[in-house]
N, C-alpha and C positions, 0 to 999 in steps of 0.2 A: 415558510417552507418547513418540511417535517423531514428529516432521513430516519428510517428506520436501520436500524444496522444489529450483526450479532455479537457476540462476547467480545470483549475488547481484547482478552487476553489471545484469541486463536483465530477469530475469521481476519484475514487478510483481506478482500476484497472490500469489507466494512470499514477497515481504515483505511482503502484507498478514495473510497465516497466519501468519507469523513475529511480528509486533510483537505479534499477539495472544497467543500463547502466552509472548511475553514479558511482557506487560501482567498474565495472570493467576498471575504467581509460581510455577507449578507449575514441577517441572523435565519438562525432556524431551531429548531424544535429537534432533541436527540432523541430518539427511541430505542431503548435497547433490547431486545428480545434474547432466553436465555435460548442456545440452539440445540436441538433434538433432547430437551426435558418433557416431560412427559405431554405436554400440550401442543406442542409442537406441530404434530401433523394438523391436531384440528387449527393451532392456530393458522399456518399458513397457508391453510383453505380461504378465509376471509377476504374480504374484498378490498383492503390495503394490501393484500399478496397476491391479487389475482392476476393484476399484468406479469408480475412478473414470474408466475408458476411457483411461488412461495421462496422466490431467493431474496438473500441480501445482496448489497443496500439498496432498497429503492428511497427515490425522492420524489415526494409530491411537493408541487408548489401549486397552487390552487386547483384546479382540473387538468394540469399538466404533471405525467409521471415518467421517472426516468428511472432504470431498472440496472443501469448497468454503470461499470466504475467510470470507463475512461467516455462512454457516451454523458456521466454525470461533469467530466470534466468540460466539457464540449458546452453542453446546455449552459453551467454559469459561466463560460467563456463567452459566452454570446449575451447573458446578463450584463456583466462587468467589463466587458474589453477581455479581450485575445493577452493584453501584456500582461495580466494578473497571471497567466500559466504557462505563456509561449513566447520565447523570445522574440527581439525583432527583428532582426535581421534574419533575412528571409533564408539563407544557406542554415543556421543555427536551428531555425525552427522547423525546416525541411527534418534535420536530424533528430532533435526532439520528438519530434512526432510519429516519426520511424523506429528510432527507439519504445516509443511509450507504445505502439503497436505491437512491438515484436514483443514486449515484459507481456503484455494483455494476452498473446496467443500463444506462448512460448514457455521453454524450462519446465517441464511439465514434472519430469526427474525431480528437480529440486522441490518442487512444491510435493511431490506425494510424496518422499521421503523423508522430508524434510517439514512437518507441518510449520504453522507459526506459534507461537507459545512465548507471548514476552515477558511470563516471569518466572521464566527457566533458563539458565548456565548449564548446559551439560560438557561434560570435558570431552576431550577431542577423541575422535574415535576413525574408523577405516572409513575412508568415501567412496561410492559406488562411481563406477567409470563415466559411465550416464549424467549421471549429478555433477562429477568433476567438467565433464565438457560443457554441462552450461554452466558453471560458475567461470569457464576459460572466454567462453561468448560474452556474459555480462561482464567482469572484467575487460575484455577487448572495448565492449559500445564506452564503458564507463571514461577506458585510457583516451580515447578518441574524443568524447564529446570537452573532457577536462583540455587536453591539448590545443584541440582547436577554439574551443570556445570559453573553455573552464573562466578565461581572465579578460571575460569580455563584459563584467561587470562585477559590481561587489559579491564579494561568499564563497562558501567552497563546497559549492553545487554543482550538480553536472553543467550547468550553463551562467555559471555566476551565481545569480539570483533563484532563492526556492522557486521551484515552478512544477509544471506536470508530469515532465519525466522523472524528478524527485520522486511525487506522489506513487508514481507506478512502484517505482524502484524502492519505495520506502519497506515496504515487507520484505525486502532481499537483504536488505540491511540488516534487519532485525533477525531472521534465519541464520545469517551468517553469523553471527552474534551469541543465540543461543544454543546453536551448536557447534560453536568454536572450533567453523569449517576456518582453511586457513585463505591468507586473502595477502595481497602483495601491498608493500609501504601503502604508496598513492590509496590504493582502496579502501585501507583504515584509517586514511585519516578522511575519506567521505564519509564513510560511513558512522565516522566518529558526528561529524557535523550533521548529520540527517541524524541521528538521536538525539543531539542536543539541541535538536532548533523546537520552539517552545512548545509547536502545535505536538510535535513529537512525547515529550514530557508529559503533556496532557492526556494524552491517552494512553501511555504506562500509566502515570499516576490512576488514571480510571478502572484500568484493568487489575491493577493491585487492588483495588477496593473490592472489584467483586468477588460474589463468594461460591459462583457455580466452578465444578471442575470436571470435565469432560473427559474419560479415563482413557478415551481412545487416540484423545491429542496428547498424552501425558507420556512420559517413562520415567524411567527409575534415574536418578540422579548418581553418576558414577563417582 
């Protein structure tokens, strides 16, 4: 298998393809493309971009390509078994996967405002009203899914064990983070545990190595 994914440091949907193809043990091939540097447009004319109209991450796995985050969860779920990403019991994984839909289509606020950039701290600043009410939504799925299911197996996941609603929710994590929105006890300490779980490290550490910097993801360091 190959993912092509962009800058570690800022595309968020790139580490949502990413954690998944890490979650399902297979090996594969990482590509990383720098995104909108000067080749950019021609490159994602070519025919490794072409299902997917030149977005990240796509994954090929032999003459099979999948183009999009949580459809790439789907695909190595059906590789490996369903329990690599979704719990079992069948109320848990109703929820899970309700969740991991709603993070896929939803928050829209937080994400344009808020890009991803994880190797930026900026200090705490005014939230937009917009942005505060899906951070009150995420919080709500997050209190819900820990309550009912949090201690239904080992971790301190939304569902026990890392799984697919993590992976959705991992970029919310790391927002919250770098702009030290504020977020209630139980929330930091998830999201304490979704940056230290290893595949998480892995790709901060990769994103510190590189050396593009995209000035429109950036700001000024208060």
């Amino acid at each position: 298998m190959k993912l092509i994914i962009g800058n570690k440091a800022y595309s968020s949907w790139s580490l949502r393809g990413w954690l998944a193809c890490r979650q399902s043990g297979l090996a594969f091939e990482e590509v990383v493309v720098p995104l909108y540097d000067e080749a950019w447009d021609k490159r994602r004319e070519g025919d490794e971009f072409a299902p997917s109209s030149g977005k990240v991450p796509i994954l090929w796995d032999g003459e099979a390509v999948v183009w999009d985050s949580l459809a790439i969860v789907d695909y190595l779920a059906d590789k490996v078994g369903r329990a690599r990403f979704w719990p079992e019991d069948e109320a848990a994984r109703a929820m899970a996967r309700s969740m991991a839909a709603e993070m896929h289509s939803s928050f829209a606020a937080l994400r344009r405002k808020h890009g991803m950039n994880v190797r930026q701290i900026y200090a705490p600043g005014p939230i937009d009203d917009d942005v505060a009410a899906d951070l009150t939504r995420i919080f709500e799925l997050w209190a819900q899914a820990r309550a009912r299911f949090g201690g239904a197996g080992e971790g301190d996941f939304l569902f026990g064990a890392f799984g697919a609603a993590d992976i959705m929710f991992a970029p919310v994590c790391t927002r919250i983070v770098t702009y030290s929105l504020p977020a209630p006890r139980f929330a930091a300490a998830y999201i304490g545990a979704v940056l230290r779980h290893p595949f998480l490290q892995d790709w901060i550490a990769g994103a510190q190595e590189e050396e593009w910097v995209i000035e429109k993801f950036e700001q000024p360091v208060a």
